[in-house]
TORTI-377445 format. One record per residue: x, y, z of N, C-alpha, C in turn. Coordinates in steps of 0.05 Angstrom, whole numbers, plus 32768, in hexadecimal, padded with zeros to 4 digits. Example, Ala and Ser with C-alpha at 12.3 -4.5 7.8 and 13.67 -1.06 7.14 Angstrom:
// residues 2
81087F8E809C80F67FA6809C81087FBE809C 81017FD3808E81117FEB808F81028001809D 
//
This chain:
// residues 212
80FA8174809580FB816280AB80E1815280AD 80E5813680B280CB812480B180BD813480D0 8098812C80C48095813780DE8088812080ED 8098810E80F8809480F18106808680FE8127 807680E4812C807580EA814B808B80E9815A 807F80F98173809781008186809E80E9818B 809580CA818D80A080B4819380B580AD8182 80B180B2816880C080B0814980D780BC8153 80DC80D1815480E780E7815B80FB80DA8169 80FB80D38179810F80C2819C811280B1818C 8106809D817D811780828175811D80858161 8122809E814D812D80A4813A814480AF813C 814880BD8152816380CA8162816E80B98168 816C80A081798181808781828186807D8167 81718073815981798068813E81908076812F 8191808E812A81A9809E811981C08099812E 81BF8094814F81D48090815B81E3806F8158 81D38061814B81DF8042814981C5802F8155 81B9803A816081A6802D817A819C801F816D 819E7FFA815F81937FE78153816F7FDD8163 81707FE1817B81597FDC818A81447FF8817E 8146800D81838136802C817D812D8025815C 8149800D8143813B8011812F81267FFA812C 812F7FE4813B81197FDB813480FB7FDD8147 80FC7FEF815780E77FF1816A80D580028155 80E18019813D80D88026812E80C38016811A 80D28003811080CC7FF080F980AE7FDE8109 80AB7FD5811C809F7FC9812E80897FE0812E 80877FEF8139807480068134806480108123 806E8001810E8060800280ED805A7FEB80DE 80627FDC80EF80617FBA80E1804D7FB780D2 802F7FBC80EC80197FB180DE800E7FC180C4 80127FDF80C580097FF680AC801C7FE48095 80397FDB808E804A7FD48089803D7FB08079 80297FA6808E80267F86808480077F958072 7FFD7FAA807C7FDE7FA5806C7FE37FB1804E 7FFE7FC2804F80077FC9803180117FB88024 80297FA3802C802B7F88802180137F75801B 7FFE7F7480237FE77F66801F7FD97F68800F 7FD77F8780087FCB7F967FF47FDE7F8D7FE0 7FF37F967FDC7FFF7F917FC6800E7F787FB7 800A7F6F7FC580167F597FCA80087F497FAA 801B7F397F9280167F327F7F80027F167F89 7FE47F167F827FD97EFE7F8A7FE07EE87F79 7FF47EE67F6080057EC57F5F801B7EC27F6F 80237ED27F8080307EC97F9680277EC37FB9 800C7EC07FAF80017EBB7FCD80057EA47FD8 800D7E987FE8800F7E767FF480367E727FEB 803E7E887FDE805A7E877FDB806C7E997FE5 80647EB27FEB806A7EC67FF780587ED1800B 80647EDE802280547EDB8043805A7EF88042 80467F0A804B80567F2C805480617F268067 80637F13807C80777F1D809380947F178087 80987F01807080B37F05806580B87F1E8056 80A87F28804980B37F42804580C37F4C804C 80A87F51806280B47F69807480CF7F5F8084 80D37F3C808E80F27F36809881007F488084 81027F45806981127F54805781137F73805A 80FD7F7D805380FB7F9D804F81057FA28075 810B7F94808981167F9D80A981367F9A8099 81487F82808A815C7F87808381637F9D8070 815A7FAA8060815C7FBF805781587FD08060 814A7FDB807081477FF0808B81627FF48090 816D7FDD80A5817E7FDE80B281997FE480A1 81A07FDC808F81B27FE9807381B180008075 8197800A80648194802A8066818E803B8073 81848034808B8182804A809E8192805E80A3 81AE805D80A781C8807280A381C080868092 81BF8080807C81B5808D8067819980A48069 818B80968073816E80A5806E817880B7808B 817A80A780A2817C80BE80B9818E80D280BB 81A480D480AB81B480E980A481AC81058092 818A80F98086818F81158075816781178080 815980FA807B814180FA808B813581118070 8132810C8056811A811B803D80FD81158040 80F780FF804F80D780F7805580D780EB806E 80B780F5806E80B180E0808180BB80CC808E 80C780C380A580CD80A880A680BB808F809B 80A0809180A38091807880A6808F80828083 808A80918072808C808F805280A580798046 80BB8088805180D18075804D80D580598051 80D2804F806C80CC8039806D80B28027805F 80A0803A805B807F802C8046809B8029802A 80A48039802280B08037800A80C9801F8003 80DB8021801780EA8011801C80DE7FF1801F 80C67FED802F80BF7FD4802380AB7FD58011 80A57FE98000809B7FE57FE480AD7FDB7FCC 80C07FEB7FD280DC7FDB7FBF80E67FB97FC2 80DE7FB67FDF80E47F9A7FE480D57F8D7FDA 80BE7F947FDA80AE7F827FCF80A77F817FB1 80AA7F9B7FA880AF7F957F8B80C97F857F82 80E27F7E7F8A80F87F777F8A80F27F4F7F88 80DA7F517FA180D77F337F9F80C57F2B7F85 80B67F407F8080A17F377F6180B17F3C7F55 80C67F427F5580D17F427F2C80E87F267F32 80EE7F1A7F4E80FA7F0A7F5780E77EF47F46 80CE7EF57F5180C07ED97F4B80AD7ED57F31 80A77EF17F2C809C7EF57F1180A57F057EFA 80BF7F0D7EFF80C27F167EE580BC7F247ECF 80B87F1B7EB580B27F2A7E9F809A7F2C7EA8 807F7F117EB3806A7F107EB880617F2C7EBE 80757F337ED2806B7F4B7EE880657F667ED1 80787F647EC580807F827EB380657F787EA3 80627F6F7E89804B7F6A7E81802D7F747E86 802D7F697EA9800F7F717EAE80147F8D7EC0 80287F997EBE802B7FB97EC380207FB27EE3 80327FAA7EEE802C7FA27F0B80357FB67F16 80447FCF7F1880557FE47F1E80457FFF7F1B 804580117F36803B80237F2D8053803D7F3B 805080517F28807080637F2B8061807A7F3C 8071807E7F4E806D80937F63808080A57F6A 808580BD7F7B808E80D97F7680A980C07F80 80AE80AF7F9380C780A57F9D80CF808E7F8F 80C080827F7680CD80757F6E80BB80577F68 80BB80437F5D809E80317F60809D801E7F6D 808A80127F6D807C7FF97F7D805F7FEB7F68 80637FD97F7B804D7FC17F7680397FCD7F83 801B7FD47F5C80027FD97F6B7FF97FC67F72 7FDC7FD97F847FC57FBE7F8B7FB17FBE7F73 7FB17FA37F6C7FA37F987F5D7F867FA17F5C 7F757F9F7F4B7F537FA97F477F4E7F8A7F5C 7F5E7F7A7F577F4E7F5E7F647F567F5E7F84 7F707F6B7F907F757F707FA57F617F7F7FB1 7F527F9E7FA87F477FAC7FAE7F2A7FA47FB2 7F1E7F937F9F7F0D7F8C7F9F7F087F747FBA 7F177F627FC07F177F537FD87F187F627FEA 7F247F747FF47F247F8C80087F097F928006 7EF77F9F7FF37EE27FA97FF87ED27F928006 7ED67F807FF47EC37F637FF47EC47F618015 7ED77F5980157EE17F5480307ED77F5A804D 7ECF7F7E80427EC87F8B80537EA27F8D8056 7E997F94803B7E817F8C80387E697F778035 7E7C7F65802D7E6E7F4E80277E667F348041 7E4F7F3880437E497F1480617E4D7F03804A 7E587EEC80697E547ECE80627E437EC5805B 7E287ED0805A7E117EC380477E0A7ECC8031 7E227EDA80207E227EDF800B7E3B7ED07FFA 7E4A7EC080037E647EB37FF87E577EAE7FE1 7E497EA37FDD7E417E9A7FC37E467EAA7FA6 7E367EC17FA87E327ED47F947E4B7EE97F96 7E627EE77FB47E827EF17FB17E8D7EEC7F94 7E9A7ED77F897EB47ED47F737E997EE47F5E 7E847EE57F567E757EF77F3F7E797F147F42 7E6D7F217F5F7E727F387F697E8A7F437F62 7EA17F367F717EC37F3B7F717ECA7F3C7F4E 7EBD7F317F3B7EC87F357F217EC57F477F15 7EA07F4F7F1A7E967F637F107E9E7F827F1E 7EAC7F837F347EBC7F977F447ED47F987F35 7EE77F7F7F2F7EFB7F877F287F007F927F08 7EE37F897EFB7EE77FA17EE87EE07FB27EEB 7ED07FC07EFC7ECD7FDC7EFE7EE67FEC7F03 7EEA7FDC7F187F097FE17F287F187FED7F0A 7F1E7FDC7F037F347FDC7EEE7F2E7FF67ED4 7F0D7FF77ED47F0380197EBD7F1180307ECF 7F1E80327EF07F2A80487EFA7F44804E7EF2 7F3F80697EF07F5780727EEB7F67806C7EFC 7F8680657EF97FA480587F0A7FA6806B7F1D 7FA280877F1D7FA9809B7F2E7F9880917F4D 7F7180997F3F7F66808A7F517F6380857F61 7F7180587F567F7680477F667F7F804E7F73 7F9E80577F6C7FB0805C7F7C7FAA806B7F9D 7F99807E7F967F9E80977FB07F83808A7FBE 7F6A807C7FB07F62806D7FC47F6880577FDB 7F81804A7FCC7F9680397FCC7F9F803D7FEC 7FA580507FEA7FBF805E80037FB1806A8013 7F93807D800E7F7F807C80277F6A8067802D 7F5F805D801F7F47804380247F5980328031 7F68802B802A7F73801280307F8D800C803A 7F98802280317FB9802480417FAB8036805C 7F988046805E7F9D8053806D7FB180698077 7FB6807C805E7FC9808E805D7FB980A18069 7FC780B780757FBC80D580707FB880E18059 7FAA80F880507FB0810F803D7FCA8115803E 7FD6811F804D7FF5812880488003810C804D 800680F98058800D80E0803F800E80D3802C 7FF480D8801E7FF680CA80067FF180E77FF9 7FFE81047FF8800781117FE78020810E7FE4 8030810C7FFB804A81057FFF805780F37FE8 804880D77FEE804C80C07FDB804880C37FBD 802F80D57FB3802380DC7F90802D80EF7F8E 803F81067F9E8047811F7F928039812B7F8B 8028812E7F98801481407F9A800D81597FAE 800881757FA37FFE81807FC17FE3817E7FCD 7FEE817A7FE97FD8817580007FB281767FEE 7FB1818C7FE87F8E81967FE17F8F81867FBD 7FA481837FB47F9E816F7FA07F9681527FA2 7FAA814E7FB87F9B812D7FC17F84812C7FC9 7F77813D7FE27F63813B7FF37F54813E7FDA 7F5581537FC37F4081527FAA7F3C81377F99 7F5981307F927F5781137F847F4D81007F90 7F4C81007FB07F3F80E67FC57F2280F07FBB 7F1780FA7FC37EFC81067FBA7EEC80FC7FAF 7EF381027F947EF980FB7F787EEE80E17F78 7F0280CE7F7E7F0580B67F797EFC80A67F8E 7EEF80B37FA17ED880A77FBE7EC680A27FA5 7EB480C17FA07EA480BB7F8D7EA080AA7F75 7EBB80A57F627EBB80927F4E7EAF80707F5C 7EC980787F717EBD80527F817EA380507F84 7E9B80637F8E7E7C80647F9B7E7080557F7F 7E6F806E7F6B7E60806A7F557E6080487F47 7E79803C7F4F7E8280297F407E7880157F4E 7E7680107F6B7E6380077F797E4880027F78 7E3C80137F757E1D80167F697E15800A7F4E 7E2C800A7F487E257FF97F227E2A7FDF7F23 7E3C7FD57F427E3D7FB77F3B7E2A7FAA7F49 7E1A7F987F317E027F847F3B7E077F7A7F56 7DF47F7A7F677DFA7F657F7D7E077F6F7F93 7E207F887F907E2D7F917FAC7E227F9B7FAE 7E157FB47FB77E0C7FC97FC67DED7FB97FDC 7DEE7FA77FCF7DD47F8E7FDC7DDE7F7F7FEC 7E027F7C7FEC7E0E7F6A7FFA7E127F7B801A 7E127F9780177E1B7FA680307E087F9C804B 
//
């Protein structure tokens, strides 16, 4: 049994009853966790062509499809399910608009439910940027952000990944074990892990750790 909040809980009960208002009051509840994972992942040759709030219009019509489904037997998490459900959507629209492109540059990364569109070393790297970097440093930004995204890119995929879903998705430990199939004290070890690699990888690139 997912272990949703007790709010979850109530609008997950009307929802299995038909209650169209309870599902999308659910969906609404997660929107924003929901737009910063589309943002993240989101393929940057589709930026100025693809919007996460259309997404997500999409991944709310697939909800509403499957919800029967999921609330009848309920194997995860709700809010996993729905992260997943519009991970599929959104991988659905990159192979929509890119194609072989997509397969090529191994834009896909496979997880215990099935895959999605990773975040990029150059996604990740603007996130950091983003976060660390002043406006009186724009200048020496696009050098910084390159020399990050190759470091980025010497990490191992696992990593990214589980930094991925706590740095920046903002998962729990027992969420993003959920998601890597992993148990609980394996992730919290692999997060670890891979705090430290960032750290390390940080300190080697010219110019950021001066930008903080």
């Amino acid at each position: 049994m997912a272990n949703d909040s007790c709010v979850d809980e109530d609008l997950l009960r009307r929802a299995a009853g038909g209650d169209q208002d309870a599902l999308a009051k659910l969906f609404g509840g997660y929107r924003e966790r929901l737009k910063r994972m589309v943002r993240l992942r989101l393929d940057r040759r589709l930026q100025g062509r693809v919007d996460a709030s259309d997404v997500l219009q999409e991944a709310y019509l697939d909800l509403a499809k499957r919800a029967p489904e999921f609330l009848a037997q309920r194997k995860m998490p709700f809010f996993l399910w729905l992260r997943l459900l519009t991970g599929q959507r959104l991988l659905a629209i990159h192979r929509q608009h890119l194609g072989a492109r997509m397969r090529d540059a191994g834009m896909e990364v496979a997880l215990q439910h099935g895959a999605m569109p990773h975040a990029s070393s150059a996604s990740l790297a603007a996130q950091l940027l983003g976060r660390l970097t002043s406006p009186s440093q724009a200048a020496m930004r696009a050098e910084i952000q390159l020399r990050l995204q190759d470091a980025l890119n010497s990490m191992d995929a696992i990593d990214r990944e589980i930094l991925t879903l706590r740095h920046f998705e903002e998962l729990s430990n027992n969420e993003a074990a959920e998601v890597l199939g992993l148990q609980k004290a394996a992730a919290s070890n692999r997060y670890v892990r891979a705090l430290r690699r960032l750290r390390a990888i940080l300190d080697g690139v010219p110019g950021f750790m001066d930008s903080q």
